[in-house]
N, C-alpha and C positions, 0 to 999 in steps of 0.2 A: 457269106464268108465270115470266119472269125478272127478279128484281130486283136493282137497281147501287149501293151505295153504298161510300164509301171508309173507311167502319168498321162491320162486322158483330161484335156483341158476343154471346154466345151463353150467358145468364144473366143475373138480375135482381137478385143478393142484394148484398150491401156492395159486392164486388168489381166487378161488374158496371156497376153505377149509379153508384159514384165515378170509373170510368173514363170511363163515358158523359158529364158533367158535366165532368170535366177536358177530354179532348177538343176536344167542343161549345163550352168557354169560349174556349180557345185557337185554336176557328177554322180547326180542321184538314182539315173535311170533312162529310160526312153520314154522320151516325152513326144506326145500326138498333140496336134494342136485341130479343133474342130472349127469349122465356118461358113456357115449358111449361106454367104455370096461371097466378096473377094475382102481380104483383108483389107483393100484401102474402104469398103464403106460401113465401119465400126461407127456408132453412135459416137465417138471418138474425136472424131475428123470434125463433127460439127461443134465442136466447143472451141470460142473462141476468146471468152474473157485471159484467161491461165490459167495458174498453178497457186494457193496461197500456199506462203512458207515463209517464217521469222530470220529474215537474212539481215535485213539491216539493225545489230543489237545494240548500233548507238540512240536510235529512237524505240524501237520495239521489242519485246520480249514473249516467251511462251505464256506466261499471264493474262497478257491481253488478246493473244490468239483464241485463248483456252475461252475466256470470257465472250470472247465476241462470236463464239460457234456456240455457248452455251447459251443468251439472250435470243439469238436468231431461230434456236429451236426452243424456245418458248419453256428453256428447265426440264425439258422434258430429254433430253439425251442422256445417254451414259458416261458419265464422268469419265471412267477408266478411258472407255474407249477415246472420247475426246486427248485427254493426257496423252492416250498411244501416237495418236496421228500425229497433233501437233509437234511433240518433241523428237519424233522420227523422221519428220519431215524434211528438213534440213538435207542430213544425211542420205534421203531418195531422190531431192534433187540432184546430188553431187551422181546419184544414181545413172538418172536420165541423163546428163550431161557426158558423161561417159559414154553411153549409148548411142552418143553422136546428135541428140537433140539441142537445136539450138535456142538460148534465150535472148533477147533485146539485151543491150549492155548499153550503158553511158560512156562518155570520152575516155573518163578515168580510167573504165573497165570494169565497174560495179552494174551489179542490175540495175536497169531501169524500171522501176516498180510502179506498179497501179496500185487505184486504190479506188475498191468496191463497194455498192451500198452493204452496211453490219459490220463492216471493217474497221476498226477505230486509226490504224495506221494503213502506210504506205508496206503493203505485201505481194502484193501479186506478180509474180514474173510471169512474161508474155513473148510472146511472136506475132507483132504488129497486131493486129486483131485475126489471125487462125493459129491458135495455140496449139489446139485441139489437131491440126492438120499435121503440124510438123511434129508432134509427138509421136501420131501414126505414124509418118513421114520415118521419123528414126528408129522406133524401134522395129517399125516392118523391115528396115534394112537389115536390123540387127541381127532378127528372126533369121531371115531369107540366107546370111550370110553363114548363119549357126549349124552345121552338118548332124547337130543332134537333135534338131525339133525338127519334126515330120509335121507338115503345115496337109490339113485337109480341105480344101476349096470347095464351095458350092455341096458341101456334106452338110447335113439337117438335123439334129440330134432330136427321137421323137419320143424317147421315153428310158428313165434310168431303170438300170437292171438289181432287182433286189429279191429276199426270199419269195417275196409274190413269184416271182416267177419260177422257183422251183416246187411250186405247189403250196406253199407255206401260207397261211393268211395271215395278213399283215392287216394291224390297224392304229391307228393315232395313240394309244395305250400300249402298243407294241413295245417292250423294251429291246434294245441292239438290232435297230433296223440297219442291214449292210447294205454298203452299193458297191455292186461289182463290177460296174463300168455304165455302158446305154447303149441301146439301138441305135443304129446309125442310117438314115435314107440318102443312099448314094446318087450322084446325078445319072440320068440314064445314057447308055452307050448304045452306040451306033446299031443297029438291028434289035437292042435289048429296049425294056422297061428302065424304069427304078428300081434299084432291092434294096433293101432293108438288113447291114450289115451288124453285126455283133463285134462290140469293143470292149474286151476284157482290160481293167487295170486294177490295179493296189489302190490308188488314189484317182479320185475324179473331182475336178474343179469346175464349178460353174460360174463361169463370167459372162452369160449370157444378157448384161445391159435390164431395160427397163422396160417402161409396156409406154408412154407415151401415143402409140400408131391409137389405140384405141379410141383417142377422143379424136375431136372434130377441125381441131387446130392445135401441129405439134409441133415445137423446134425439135422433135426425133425424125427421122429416117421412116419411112414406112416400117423396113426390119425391127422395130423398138416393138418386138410384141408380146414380149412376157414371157416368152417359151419356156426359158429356165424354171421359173418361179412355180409354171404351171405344171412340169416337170415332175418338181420335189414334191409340190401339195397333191398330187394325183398317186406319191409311192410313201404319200401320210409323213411327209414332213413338216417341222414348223416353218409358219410363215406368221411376219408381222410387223403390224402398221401399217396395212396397205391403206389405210384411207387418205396417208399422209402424201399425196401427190402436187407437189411446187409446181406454181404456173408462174414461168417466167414475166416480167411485166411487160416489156417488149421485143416481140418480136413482129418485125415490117407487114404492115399491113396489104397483105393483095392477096384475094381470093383465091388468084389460078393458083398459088405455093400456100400447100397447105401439110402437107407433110414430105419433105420438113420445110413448114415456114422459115424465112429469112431470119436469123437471130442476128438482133441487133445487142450486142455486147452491154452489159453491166458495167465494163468499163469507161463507155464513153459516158455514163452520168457521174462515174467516177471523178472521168477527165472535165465536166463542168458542166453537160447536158443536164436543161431544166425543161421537166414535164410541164404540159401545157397543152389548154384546149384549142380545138382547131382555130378561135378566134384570136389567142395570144394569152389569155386569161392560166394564169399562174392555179393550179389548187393542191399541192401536196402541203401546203401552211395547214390546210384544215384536220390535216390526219396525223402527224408523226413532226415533230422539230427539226428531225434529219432531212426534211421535204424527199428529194427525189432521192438522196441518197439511205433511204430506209430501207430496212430488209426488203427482201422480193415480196413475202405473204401480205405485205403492208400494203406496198406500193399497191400489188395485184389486185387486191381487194378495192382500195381508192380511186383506180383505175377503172374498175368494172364498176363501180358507182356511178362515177361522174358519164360513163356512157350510158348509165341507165336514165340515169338525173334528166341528161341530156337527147335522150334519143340517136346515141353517136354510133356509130358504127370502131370508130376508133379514137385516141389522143392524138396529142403529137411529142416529139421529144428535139429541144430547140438548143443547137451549137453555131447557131450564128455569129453568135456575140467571140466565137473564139477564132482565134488567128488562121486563115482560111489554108494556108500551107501549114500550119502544125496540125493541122485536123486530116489534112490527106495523108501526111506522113504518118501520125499516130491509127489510122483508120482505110489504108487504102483499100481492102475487098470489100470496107462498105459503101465507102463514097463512088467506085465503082457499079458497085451491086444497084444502089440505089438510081446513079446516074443512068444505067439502063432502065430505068422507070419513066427520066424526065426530071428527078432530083434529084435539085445540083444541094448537096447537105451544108454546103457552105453558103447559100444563103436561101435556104427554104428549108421548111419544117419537116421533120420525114415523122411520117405517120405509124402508130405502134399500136400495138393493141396485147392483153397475155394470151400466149398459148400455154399446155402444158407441158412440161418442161424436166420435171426428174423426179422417181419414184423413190422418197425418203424410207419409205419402208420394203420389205421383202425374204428373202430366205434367213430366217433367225440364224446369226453364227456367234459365234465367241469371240474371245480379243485374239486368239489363234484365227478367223476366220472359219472353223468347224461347226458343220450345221448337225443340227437335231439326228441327222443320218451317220453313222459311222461312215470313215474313210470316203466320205462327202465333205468336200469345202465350198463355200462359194464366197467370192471376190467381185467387184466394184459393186455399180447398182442395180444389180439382181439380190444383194445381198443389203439385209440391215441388220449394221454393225451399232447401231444405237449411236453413231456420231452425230446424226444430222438431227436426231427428237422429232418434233412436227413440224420444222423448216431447215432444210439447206443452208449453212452461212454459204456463200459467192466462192468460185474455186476452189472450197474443200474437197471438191469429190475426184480430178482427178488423184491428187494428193493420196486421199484415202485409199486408192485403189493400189497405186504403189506400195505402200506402207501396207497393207495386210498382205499382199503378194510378198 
């Protein structure tokens, strides 16, 4: 079957859905939203630190956001685009908040804000520790509520449609490679197969997430498996920085959950969690002055030392020492999660080790989010926007995803 509309979006997660929703609001057309299994299991849902965004401007400023995503990718980022995110950011919160997403607030009424390793201030707005969930959470409602986005469920996108396929040869030196939408693998119906549908659009956006599932221990979703990426590089689009892939420093150590391992938040080393060997023995002094609160690349790296040094299989990361009801409150899916283990976090160590964790690089786009392919876009982390360089700063990526959407 052939299907026409004049926005084919080709992913469900933050990036995906805030584009669908901006779009639709503004009137621009008919929008198809495309999704490989069911909108609640977006790469999405599993991100649980938050959101960074410069809200408190009696201590913080866009200066020190800008700085603190430029250090963590090691100078290697794109300026502009850094400047885009951070000083947009604000205003995408006020975004999502409309959208019916909810954030943690103080008595007062002001955010209550974390504060990440690379962070130099207090930014992070959160939903107790599943930020990540309730984003899904809202903006799937918002999606679902929307009479103008066509939501595709359990639809597979296996390859975008370009002059290659009207016989044309197409190659990496090609100049004005078009895409005219993608093949679509439908789920199969009752007495039928599968088929293999045809989506015609004006515009096709890829927010098809990141490739984590590939390695051996992921905080992604099994679904985290590159599709997009492998997509555009197979119809000779740019791609780049793939080598630049963040391994989270902790995520909960247990064999049987390996994709997606248990992610144990950036924010609770924020909130005072100190890295430690299974004996007690303190060692991030020996690598970085920010100890456990140092970028992820840092830590990660220190981390997989000291288990080499050691012969360990894992660390630990120790909040003992903190007030045992502020740590439930500030932490309940993990103190739970854990407690199904036999770890009670309020006083025993819980065991961490890195997995891989988010693909810095990918479908080259602009500060418009336009890739190397005409009337191709791609948004969140399928696409590298040159904000993150060779590391991630902590909660920039939902952020960016909104803000280029």
């Amino acid at each position: 079957m052939v299907y026409k509309y004049d926005f084919l979006i080709i992913g469900a997660g933050v990036a995906g859905m805030s584009y669908a929703l901006k779009v639709a609001r503004e009137k621009k057309g008919t929008v198809c939203l495309i999704c490989k299994t069911s909108l609640e299991e977006a790469n999405t849902s599993f991100a649980q630190g938050g959101v960074a965004s410069v809200t408190n401007l009696a201590v913080d400023n866009f200066d020190k956001h800008i700085e603190d995503t430029m250090v963590a990718g090691d100078y290697i980022s794109d300026r502009q685009a850094v400047e885009q995110v951070v000083r947009c950011a604000p205003a995408q919160i006020r975004e999502l908040v409309g959208w019916g997403v909810n954030f943690d607030k103080k008595g007062d009424g002001q955010f209550d804000l974390h504060r990440e390793g690379g962070h130099s201030e207090f930014r992070i707005l959160h939903h107790a520790d599943d930020t990540g969930a309730e984003i899904q959470r809202g903006l799937m409602e918002a999606v679902r509520a929307c009479p103008d986005i066509t939501v595709k469920e359990h639809h597979f996108a296996v390859e975008i449609i370009t002059q290659h396929h009207l016989g044309v040869r197409v190659t990496r030196r090609s100049p004005h490679i078009q895409c005219y939408g993608a093949y679509v693998l439908a789920p199969s119906e009752a007495g039928g197969g599968a088929r293999v549908d045809t989506y015609l659009a004006k515009i096709t956006v890829m927010c098809t997430g990141g490739c984590g599932a590939v390695y051996l221990t992921t905080s992604n979703p099994v679904i985290a498996t590159g599709d997009g990426i492998a997509m555009v590089y197979r119809a000779k689009g740019t791609v780049q920085d793939m080598e630049f892939v963040q391994f989270h420093p902790t995520v909960l150590h247990n064999p049987k959950e390996t994709h997606p391992a248990y992610l144990i938040t950036e924010a609770m080393r924020g909130y005072g969690g100190i890295l430690k060997l299974p004996n007690g023995q303190t060692f991030m002094e020996k690598y970085d002055e920010r100890l456990s609160l140092a970028p992820r690349d840092i830590v990660a790296r220190a981390i997989d030392k000291e288990m080499k040094i050691h012969g360990l299989d894992h660390v630990c990361l120790d909040v003992t020492h903190k007030d045992a009801a502020e740590t439930r409150r500030h932490f309940p899916n993990i103190y739970q999660k854990c407690l199904s283990m036999g770890i009670d976090i309020t006083t025993d160590y819980i065991p961490v080790r890195p997995a891989a964790h988010y693909l810095c690089g990918g479908i080259k786009v602009d500060l418009n989010g336009q890739s190397s392919i005409e009337r191709l876009y791609a948004l969140g982390e399928c696409a590298c926007t040159g904000l993150h360089g060779g590391n991630r700063l902590a909660s920039n990526s939902l952020i960016e995803a909104v803000v280029y959407a």
